[in-house]
C-alpha beads as a LAMMPS data file, in Angstrom:
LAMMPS data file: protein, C-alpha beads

235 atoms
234 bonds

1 atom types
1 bond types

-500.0 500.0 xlo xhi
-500.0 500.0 ylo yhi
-500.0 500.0 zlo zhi

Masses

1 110.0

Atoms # bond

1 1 1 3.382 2.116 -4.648
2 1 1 1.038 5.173 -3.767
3 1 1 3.429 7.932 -4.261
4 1 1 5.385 6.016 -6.916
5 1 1 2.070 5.972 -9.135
6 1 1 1.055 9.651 -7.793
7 1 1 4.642 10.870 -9.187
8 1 1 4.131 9.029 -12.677
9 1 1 0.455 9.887 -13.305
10 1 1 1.493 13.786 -12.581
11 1 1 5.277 12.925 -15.031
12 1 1 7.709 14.218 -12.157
13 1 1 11.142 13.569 -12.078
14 1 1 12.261 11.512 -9.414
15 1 1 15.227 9.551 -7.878
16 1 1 13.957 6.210 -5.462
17 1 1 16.025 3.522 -3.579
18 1 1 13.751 0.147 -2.881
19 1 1 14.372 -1.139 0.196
20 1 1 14.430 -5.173 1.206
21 1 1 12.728 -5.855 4.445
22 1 1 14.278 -9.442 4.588
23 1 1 17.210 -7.361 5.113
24 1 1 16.192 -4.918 7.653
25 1 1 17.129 -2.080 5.546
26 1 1 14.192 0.258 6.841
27 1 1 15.619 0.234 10.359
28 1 1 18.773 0.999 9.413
29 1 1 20.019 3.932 11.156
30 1 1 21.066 5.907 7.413
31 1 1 17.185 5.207 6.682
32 1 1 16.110 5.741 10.445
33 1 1 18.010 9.257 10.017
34 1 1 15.660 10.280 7.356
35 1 1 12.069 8.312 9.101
36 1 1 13.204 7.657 12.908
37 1 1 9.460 5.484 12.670
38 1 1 12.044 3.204 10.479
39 1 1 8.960 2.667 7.829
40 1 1 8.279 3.924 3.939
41 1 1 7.765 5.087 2.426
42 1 1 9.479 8.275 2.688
43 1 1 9.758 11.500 0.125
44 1 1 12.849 13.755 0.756
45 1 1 11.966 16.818 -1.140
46 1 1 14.430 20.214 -1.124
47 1 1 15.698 18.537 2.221
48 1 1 11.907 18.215 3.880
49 1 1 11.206 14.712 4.777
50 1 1 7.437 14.038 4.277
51 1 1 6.427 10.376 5.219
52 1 1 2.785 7.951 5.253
53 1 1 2.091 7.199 1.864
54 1 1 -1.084 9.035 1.349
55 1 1 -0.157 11.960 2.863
56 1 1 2.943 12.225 0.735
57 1 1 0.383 11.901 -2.193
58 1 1 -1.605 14.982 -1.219
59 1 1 1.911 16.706 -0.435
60 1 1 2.879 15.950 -4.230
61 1 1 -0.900 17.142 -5.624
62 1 1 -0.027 20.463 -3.340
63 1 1 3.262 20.882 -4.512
64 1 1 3.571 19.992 -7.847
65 1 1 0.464 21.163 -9.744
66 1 1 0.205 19.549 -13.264
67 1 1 -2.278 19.159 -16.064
68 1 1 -2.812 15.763 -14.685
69 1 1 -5.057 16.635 -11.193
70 1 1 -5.359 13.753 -8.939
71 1 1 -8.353 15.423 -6.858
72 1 1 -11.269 16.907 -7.691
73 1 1 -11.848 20.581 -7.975
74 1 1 -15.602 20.331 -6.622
75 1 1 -15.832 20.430 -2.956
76 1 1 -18.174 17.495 -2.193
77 1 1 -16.659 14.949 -4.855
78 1 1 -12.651 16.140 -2.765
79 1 1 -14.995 14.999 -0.015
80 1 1 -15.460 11.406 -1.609
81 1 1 -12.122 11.033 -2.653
82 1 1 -10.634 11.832 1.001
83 1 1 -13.387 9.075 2.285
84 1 1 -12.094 6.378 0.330
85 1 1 -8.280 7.369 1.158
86 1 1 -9.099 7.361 4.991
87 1 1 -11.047 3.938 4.629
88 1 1 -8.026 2.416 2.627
89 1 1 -5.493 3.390 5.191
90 1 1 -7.865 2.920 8.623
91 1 1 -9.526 -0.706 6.930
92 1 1 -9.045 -2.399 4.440
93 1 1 -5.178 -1.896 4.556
94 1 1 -4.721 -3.404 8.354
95 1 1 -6.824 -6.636 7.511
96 1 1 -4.557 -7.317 4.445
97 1 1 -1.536 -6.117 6.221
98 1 1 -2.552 -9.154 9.336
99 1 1 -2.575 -11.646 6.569
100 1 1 0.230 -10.462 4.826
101 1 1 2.514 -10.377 7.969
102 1 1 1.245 -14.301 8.428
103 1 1 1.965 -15.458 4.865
104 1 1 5.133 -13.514 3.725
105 1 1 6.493 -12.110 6.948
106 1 1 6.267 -15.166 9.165
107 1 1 8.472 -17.032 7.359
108 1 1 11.000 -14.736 6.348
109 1 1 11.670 -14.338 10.296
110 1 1 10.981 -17.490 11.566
111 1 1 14.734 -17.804 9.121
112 1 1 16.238 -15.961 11.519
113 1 1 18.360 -17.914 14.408
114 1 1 16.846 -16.833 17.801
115 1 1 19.747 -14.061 18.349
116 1 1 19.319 -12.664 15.214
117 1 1 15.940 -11.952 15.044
118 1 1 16.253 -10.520 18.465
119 1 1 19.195 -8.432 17.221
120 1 1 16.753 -7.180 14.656
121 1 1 13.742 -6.568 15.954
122 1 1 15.510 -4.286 18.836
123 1 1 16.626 -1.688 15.863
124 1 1 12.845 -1.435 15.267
125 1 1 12.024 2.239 16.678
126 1 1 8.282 1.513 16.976
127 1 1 7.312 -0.746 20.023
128 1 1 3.879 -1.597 18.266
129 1 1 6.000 -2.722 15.119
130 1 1 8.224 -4.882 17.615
131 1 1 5.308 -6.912 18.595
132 1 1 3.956 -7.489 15.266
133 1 1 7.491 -8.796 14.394
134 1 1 7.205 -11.232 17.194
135 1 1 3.178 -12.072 16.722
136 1 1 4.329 -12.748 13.007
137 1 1 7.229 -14.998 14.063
138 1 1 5.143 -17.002 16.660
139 1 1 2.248 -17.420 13.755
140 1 1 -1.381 -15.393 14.591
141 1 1 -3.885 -17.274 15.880
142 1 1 -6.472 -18.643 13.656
143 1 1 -9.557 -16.533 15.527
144 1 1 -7.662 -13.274 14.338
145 1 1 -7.060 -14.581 10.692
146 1 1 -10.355 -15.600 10.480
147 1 1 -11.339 -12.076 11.115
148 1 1 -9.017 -9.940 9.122
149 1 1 -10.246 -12.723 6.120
150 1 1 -14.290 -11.547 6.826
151 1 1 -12.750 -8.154 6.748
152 1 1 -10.952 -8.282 3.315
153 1 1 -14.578 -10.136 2.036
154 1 1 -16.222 -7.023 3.554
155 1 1 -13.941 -4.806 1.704
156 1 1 -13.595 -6.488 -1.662
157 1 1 -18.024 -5.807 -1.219
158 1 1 -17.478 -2.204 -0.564
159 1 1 -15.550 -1.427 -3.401
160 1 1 -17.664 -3.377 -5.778
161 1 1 -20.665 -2.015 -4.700
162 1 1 -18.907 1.613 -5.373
163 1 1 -17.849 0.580 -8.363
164 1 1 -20.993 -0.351 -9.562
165 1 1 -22.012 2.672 -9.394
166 1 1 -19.259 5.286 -11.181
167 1 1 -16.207 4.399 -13.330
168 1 1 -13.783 5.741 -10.430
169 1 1 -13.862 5.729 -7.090
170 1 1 -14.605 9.404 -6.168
171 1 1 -17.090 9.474 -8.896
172 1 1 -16.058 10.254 -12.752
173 1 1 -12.859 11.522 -12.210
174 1 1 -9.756 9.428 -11.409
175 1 1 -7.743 10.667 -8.432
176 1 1 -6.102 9.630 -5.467
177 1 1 -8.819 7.488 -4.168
178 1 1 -8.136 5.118 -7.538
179 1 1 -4.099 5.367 -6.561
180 1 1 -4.479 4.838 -3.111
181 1 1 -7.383 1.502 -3.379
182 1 1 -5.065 -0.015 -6.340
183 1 1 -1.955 0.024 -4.221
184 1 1 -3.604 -2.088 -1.299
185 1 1 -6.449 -4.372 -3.837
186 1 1 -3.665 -4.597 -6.880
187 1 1 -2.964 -8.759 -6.922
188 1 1 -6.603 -9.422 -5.158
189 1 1 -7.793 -11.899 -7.973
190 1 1 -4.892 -13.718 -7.339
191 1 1 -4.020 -13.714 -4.014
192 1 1 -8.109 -14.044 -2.966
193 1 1 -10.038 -15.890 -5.689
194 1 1 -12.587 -17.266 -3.845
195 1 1 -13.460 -13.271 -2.822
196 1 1 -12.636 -11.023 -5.782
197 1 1 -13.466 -12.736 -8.840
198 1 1 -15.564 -11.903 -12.137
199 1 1 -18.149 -13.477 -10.703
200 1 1 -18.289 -12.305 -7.799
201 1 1 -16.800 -8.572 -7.858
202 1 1 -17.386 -8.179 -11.670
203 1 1 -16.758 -4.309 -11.354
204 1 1 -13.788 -4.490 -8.997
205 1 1 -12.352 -6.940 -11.504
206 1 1 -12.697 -4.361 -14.514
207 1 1 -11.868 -1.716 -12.025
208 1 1 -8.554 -3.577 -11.646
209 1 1 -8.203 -3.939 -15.388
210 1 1 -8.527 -0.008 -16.007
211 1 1 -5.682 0.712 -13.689
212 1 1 -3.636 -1.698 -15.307
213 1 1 -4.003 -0.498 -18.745
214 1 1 -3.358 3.180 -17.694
215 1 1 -0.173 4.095 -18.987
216 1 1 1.086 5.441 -15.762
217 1 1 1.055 2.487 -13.974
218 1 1 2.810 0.573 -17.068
219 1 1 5.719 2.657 -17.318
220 1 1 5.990 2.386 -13.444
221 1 1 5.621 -1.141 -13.506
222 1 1 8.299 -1.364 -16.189
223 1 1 10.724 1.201 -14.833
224 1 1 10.754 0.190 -11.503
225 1 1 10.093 -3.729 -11.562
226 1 1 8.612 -3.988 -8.746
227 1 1 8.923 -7.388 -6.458
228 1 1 6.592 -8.462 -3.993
229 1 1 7.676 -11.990 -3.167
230 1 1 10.213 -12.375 -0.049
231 1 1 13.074 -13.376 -1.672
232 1 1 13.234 -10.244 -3.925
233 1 1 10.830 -7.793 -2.025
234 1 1 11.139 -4.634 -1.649
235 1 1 9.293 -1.808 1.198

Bonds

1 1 1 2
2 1 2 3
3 1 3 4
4 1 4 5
5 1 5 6
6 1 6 7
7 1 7 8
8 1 8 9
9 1 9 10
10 1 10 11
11 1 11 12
12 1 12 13
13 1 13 14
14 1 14 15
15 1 15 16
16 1 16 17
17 1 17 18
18 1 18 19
19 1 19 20
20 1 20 21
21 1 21 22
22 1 22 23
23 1 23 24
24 1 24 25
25 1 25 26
26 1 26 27
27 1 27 28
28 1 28 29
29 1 29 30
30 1 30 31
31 1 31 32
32 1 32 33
33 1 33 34
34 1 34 35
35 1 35 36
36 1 36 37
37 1 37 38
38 1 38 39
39 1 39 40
40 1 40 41
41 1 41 42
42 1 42 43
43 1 43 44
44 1 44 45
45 1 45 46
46 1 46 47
47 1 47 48
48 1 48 49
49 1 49 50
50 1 50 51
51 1 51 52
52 1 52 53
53 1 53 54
54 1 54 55
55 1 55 56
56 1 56 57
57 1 57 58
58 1 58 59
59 1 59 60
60 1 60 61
61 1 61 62
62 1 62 63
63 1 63 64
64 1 64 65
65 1 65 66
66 1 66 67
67 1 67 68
68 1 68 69
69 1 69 70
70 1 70 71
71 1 71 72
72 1 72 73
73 1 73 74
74 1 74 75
75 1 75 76
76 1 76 77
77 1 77 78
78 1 78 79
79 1 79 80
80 1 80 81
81 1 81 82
82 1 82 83
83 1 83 84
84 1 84 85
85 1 85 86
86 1 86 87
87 1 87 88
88 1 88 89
89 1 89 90
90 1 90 91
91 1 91 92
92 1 92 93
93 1 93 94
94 1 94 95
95 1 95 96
96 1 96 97
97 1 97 98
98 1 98 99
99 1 99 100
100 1 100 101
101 1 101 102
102 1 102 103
103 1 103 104
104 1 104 105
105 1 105 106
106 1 106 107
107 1 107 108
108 1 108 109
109 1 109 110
110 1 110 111
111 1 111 112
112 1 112 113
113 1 113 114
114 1 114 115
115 1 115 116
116 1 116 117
117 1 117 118
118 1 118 119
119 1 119 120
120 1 120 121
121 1 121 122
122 1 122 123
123 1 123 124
124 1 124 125
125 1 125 126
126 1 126 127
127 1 127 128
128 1 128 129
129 1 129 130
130 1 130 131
131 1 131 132
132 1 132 133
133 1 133 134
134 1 134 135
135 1 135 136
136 1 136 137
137 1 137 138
138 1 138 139
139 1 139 140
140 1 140 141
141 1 141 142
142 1 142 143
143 1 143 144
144 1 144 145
145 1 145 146
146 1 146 147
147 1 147 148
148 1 148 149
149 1 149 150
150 1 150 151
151 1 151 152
152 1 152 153
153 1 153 154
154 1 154 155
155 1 155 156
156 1 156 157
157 1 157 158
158 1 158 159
159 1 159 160
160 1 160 161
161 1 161 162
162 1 162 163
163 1 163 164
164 1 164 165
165 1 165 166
166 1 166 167
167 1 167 168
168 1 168 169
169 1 169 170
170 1 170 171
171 1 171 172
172 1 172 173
173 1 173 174
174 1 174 175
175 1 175 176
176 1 176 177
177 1 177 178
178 1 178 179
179 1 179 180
180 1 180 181
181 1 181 182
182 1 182 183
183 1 183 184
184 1 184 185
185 1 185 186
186 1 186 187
187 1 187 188
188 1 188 189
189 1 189 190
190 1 190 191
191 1 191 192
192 1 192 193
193 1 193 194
194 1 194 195
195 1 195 196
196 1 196 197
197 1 197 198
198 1 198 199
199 1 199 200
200 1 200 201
201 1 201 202
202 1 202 203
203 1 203 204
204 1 204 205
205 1 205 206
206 1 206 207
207 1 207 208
208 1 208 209
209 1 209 210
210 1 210 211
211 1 211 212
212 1 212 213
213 1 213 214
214 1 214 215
215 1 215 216
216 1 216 217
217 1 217 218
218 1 218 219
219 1 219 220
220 1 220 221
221 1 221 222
222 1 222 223
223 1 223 224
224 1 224 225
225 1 225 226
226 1 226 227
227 1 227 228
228 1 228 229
229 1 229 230
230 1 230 231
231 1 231 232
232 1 232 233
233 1 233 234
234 1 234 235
């Protein structure tokens, strides 16, 4: 969703193929050709391959300069934004990733006969990846979900403390930092409504309700219907 939402808020043409991971089709070799990690996202630009979502967001801000800047021109408020793009991706990202793996993954490969998950996860280039694949499958234990779940509490905290404090996340200006949060704390009411809640995280709430309303993220919504359930989801 990162680079999808960088490429509407900046108006750029695009072309994008979703991919299903209950099919496998990010370690297919056609996709494998163009990421040989096998994972997206992954922007093909004038035949350059530029992959990790964030970093393909700061490749489009670089690239394609707009009326519409995504990060700020003063030095230390750049600075803020890049801090709450690292945190995303080295934080709060892996603990919702760990319980995302257990509650959509799990089951979408414990479907698989014993041959063909095996068959599948030995396409997976990444021998890290293969493990989570069979950690998923066999079910985490409950010590680790209990962790990644104080994690997501501690992050849901962080950002409404932040947001307490300015409109945006890198201050007054929305930027990358907003794009890159929203992609990973999007369906957080819903998913964890005992942790992010009006009454709880008022501000990340309303936070939550800005992004929505920008028209951006509507037409991207609308144009690309994006799934997030197993049956229909897409990497």
């Amino acid at each position: 969703m990162k680079p999808l939402l960088a490429l509407y808020e900046k108006d750029q043409p695009f072309k994008w193929q979703q991919l299903n991971p209950a099919r496998f089709e990010h370690h297919e070799d056609w996709f494998k050709a163009i990421n040989p990690n096998g994972q997206v996202p992954a922007l093909v630009d004038a035949g350059k391959v530029i992959t990790e979502s964030t970093v393909i967001c700061e490749y489009l801000e670089d690239q394609y300069p707009t009326a519409v800047s995504l990060r700020p021109a003063d030095a230390f408020d750049r600075a803020q934004m890049r801090v709450w793009t690292k945190w995303v991706d080295e934080y709060f990202c892996w603990c919702l990733s760990t319980i995302g793996w257990e509650r959509v993954i799990k089951p979408m490969a414990r479907a698989l006969s014993d041959a063909d998950f095996e068959e599948h996860v030995r396409k997976i280039p990444i021998p890290e990846q293969q493990t989570k694949w069979r950690n998923a499958r066999n079910g985490f234990p409950q010590a680790v979900l209990d962790e990644e779940m104080r994690k997501i509490g501690v992050s849901f905290r962080k950002l409404e403390a932040r947001l307490a404090q300015c409109t945006w996340l890198a201050g007054e200006q929305y930027t990358l930092a907003d794009i890159c949060n929203y992609a990973i704390a999007i369906d957080a009411p819903m998913i964890f409504p005992e942790l992010a809640n009006t009454r709880y995280t008022p501000h990340l709430v309303a936070w939550l309700e800005r992004m929505d309303a920008r028209p951006a993220v509507k037409r991207m919504m609308a144009d690309c219907k994006l799934e997030f359930t197993p049956q229909k989801a897409a990497g």
